[in-house]
C-alpha atoms as a printed R data frame, in Angstrom:
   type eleno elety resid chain resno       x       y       z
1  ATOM     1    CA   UNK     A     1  99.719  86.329 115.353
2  ATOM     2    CA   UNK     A     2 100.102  89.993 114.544
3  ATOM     3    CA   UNK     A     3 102.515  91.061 111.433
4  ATOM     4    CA   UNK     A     4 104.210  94.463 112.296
5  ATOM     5    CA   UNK     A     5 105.977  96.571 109.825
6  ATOM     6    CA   UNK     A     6 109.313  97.867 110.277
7  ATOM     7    CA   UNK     A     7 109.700 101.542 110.383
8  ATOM     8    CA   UNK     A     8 111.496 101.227 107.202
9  ATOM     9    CA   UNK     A     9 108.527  99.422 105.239
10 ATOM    10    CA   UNK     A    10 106.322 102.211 106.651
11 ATOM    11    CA   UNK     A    11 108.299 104.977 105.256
12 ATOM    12    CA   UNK     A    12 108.381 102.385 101.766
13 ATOM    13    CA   UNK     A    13 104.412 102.837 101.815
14 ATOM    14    CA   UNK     A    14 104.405 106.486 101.823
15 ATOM    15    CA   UNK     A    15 106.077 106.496  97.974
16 ATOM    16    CA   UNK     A    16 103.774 104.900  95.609
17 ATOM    17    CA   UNK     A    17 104.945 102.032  93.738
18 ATOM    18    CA   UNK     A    18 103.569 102.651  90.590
19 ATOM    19    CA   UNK     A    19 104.162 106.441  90.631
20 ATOM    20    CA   UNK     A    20 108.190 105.642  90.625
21 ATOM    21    CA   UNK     A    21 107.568 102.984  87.922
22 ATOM    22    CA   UNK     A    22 105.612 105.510  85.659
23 ATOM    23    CA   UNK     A    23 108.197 108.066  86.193
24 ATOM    24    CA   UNK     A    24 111.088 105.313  85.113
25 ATOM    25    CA   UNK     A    25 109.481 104.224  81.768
26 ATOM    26    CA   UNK     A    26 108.802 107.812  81.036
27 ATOM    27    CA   UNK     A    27 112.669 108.855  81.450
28 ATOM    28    CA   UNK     A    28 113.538 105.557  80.063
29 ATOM    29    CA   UNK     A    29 116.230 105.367  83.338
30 ATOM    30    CA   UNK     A    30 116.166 101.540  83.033
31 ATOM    31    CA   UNK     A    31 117.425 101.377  79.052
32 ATOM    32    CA   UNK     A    32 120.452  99.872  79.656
33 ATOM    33    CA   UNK     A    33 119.917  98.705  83.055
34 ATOM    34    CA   UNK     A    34 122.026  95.443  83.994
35 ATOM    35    CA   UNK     A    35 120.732  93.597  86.960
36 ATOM    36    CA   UNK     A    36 119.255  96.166  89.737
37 ATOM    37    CA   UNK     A    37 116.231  97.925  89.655
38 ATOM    38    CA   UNK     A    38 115.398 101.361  90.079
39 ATOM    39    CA   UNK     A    39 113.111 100.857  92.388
40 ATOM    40    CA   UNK     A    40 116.409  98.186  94.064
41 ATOM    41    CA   UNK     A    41 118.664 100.646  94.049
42 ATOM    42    CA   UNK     A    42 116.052 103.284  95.056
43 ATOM    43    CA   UNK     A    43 115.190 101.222  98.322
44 ATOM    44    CA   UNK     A    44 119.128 100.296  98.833
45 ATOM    45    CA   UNK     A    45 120.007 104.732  98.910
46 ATOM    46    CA   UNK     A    46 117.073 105.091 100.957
47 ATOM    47    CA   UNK     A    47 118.055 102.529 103.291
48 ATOM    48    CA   UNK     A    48 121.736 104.034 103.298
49 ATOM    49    CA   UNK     A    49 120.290 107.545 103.938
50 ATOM    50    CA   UNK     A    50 118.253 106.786 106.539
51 ATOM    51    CA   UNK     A    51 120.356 104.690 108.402
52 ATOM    52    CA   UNK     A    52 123.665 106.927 107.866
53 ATOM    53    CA   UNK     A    53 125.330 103.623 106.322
54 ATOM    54    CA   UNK     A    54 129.344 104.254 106.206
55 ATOM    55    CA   UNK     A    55 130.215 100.674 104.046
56 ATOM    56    CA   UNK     A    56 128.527  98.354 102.019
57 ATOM    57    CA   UNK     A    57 129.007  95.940 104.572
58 ATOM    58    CA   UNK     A    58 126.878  97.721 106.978
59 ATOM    59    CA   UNK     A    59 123.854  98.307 104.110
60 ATOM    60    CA   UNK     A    60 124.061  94.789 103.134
61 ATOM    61    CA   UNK     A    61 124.151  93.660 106.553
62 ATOM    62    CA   UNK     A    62 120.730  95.728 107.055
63 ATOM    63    CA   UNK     A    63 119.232  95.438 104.378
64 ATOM    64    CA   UNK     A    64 119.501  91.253 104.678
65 ATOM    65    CA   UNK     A    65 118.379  91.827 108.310
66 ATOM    66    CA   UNK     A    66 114.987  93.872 107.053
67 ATOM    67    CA   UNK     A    67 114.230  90.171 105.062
68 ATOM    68    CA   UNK     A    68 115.324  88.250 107.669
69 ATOM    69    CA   UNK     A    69 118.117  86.441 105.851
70 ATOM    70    CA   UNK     A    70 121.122  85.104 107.275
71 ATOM    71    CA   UNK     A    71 124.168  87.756 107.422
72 ATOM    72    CA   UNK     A    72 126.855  85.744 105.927
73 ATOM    73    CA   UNK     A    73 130.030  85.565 108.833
């Protein structure tokens, strides 16, 4: 079976990982950080960006969809 990457992921693999985590223990952006991640919340503006995202609804919605969880009804 072949995996495929979503356009998405693809455009994920052009920013290095480590790069943006360097860059966050340098500014210290996580210090008082409760519960997302930069790198989260970086993925969740990129995804809103990118996919001109008018509620949360919609970015949750597509962002669950890109895991392949269940939407919630």
């Amino acid at each position: 079976m072949k995996a495929s990457c979503s356009m998405f992921s693809q455009i994920l693999k052009l920013i290095p990982r480590t790069d943006f985590e360097r860059h966050v223990k340098e500014t210290k952006a996580e210090h008082r950080s409760k519960g997302l991640s930069s790198w989260s919340q970086f993925v969740a503006m990129l995804f809103c960006q990118l996919g001109r995202a008018h509620s949360l609804r919609e970015i949750e919605g597509g962002l669950k969809s890109c895991e392949g969880m269940p939407t919630p009804q």
